[in-house]
C-alpha positions as MATLAB code, in Angstrom:
seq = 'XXXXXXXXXXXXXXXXXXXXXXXXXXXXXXXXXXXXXXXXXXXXXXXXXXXXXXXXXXXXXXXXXXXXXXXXXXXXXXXXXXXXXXXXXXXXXXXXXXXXXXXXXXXXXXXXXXXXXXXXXXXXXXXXXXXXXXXXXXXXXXXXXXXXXXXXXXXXXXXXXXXXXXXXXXXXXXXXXXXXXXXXXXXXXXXXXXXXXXXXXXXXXXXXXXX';
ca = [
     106.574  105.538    0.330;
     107.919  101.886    1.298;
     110.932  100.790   -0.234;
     109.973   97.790   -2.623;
     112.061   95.374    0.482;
     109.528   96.527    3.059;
     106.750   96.234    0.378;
     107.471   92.967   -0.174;
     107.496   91.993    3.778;
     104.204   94.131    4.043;
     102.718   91.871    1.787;
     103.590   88.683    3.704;
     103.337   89.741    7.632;
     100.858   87.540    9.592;
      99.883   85.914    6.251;
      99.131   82.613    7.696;
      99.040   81.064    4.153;
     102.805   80.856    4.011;
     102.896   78.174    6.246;
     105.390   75.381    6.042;
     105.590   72.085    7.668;
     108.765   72.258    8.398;
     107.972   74.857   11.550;
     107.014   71.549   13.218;
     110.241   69.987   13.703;
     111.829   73.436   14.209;
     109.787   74.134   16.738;
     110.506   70.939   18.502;
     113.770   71.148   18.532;
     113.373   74.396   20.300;
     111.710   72.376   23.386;
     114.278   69.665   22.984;
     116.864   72.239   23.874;
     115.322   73.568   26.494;
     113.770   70.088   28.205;
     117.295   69.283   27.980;
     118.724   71.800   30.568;
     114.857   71.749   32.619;
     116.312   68.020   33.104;
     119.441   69.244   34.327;
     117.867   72.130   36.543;
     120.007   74.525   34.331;
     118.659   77.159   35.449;
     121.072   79.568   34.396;
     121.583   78.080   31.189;
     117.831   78.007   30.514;
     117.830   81.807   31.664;
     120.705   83.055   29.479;
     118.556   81.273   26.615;
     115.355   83.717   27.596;
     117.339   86.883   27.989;
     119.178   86.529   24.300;
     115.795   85.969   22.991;
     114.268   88.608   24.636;
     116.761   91.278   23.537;
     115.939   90.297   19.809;
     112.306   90.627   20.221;
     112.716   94.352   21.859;
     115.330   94.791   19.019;
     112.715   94.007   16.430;
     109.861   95.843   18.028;
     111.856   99.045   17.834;
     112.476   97.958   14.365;
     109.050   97.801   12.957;
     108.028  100.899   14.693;
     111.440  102.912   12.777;
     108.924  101.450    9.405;
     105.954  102.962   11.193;
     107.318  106.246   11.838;
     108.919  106.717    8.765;
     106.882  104.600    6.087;
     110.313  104.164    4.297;
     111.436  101.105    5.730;
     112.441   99.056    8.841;
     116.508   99.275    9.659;
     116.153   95.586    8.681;
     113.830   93.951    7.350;
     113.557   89.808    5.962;
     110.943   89.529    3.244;
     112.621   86.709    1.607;
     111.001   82.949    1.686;
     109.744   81.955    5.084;
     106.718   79.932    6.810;
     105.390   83.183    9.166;
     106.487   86.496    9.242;
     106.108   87.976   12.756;
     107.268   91.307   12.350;
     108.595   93.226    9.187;
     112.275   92.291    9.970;
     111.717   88.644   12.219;
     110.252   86.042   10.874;
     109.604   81.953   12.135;
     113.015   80.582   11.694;
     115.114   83.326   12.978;
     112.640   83.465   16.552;
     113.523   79.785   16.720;
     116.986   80.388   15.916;
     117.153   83.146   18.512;
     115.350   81.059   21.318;
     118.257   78.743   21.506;
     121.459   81.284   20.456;
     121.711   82.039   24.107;
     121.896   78.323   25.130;
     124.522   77.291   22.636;
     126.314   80.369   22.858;
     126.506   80.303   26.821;
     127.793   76.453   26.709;
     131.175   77.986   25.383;
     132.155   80.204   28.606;
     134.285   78.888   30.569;
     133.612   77.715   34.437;
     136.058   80.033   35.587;
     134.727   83.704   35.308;
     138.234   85.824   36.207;
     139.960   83.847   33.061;
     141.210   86.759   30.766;
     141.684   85.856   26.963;
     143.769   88.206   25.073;
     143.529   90.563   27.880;
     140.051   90.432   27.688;
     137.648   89.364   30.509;
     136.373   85.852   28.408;
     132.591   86.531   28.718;
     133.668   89.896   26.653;
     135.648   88.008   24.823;
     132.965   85.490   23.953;
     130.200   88.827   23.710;
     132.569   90.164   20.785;
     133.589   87.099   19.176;
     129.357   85.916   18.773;
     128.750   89.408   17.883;
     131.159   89.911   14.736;
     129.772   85.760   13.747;
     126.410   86.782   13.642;
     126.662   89.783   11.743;
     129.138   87.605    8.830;
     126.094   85.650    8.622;
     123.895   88.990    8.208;
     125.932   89.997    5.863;
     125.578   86.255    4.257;
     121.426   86.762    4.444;
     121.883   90.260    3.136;
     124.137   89.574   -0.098;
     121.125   86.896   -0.837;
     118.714   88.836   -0.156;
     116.933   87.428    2.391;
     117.521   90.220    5.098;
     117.131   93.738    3.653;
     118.682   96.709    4.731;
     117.754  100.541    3.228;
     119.557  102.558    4.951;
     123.755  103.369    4.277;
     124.403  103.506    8.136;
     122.776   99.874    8.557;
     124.519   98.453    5.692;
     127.741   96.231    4.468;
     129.730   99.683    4.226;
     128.360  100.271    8.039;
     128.698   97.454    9.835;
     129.724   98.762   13.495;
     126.204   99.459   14.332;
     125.015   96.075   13.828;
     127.455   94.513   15.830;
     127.048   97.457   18.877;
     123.091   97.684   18.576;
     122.464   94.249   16.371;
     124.040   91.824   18.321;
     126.597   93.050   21.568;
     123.722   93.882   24.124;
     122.207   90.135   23.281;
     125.675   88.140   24.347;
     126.629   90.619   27.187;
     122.931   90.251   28.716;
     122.843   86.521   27.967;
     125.826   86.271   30.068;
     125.309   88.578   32.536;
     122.033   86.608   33.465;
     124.274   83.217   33.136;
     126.417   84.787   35.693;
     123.935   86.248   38.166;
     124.006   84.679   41.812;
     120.666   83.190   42.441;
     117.942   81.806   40.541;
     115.450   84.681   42.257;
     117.364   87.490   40.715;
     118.013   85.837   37.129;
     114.335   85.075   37.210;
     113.109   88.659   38.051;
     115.899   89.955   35.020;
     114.155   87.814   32.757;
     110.927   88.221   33.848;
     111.589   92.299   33.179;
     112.580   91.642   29.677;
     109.901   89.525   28.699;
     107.652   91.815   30.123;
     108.677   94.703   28.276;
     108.327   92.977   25.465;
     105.008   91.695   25.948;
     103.792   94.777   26.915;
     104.992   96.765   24.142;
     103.322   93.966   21.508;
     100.353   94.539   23.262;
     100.349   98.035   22.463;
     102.122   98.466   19.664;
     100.852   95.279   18.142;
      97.359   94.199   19.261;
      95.657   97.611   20.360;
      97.479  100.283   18.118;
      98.318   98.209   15.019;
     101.831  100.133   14.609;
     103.514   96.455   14.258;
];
């Protein structure tokens, strides 16, 4: 039986009558980002941005089928206020907010790759220190209750997972791609990612309904 959280996010997925007009501008600002670097030819910039948003999306697909399997509830879930919700735990704002974390998050490395920062090579540095900011703010969203979480090893008393599953694969993959010689190769990473993601809406989503 669903929790009453994931009951409550059941009732609003794909419900198109919680639209907002405020997607608009968010949305917007989204291309704004991102017609910024095109401008540039950022490539890499513009391909760190994909990859971080790509990990969430596999990260929430895997989430929503954890609710399917178990009909308890989703490891996360966000059934609070919002103009779509996507999947049980993602909703509008955070895709938009994920589309451009990469971007904004990959402007802060430093040119130099070999610099060390507390011993630390930086773009682990930078992986850790984005990692333990975005799960504050989870913890923020959860203690309002607009993020959910049901079970005691993805909670406030557990947070290690979130930062090693939640968050540390997005930075270290953003910045990975960032780093990658060649626009070729960062494009075929991407284009992986993105695929596997599609694919696995497709089936989970569209044909199966498991999503």
């Amino acid at each position: 039986m669903p929790t009453v959280a994931a009951a409550e996010a059941l009732k609003m997925l794909r419900d198109g009558s919680q639209f907002q007009w405020y997607v608009i501008p968010l949305f917007a600002l989204v291309v704004y980002v991102y017609a910024v670097e095109l401008e540039k030819k950022n490539w890499s910039m513009i391909f760190a941005g994909l990859a971080f948003w790509g990990l969430d999306w596999f990260n929430e697909i895997w989430n929503g089928l954890v609710f399917h399997f178990t009909q308890f509830a989703p490891v996360w879930g966000a059934p609070g206020r919002t103009a779509y919700l996507i999947l049980i735990g993602l909703n509008i704002e955070i895709c938009f907010m994920f589309a451009i974390s990469g971007i904004v998050w990959s402007k802060m490395l430093p040119a130099d790759k070999t610099l060390r920062i507390l011993g630390l090579p930086n773009r682990v540095f930078f992986a850790i220190c984005g990692s333990i900011f975005c799960v504050f703010v989870e913890i923020l969203l959860n203690l309002v209750g607009a993020l959910t979480w049901d079970y005691a090893w993805w909670s406030l008393g557990a947070p290690w997972l979130i930062f090693l599953i939640g968050y540390l694969p997005f930075f270290l993959v953003s910045f990975w791609v960032f780093d990658m010689d060649g626009l070729r190769r960062k494009a075929m990473t991407v284009g992986v990612i993105l695929g596997v993601d599609l694919a696995a809406l497709v089936v989970f989503g569209a044909i199966l309904k498991w999503i």
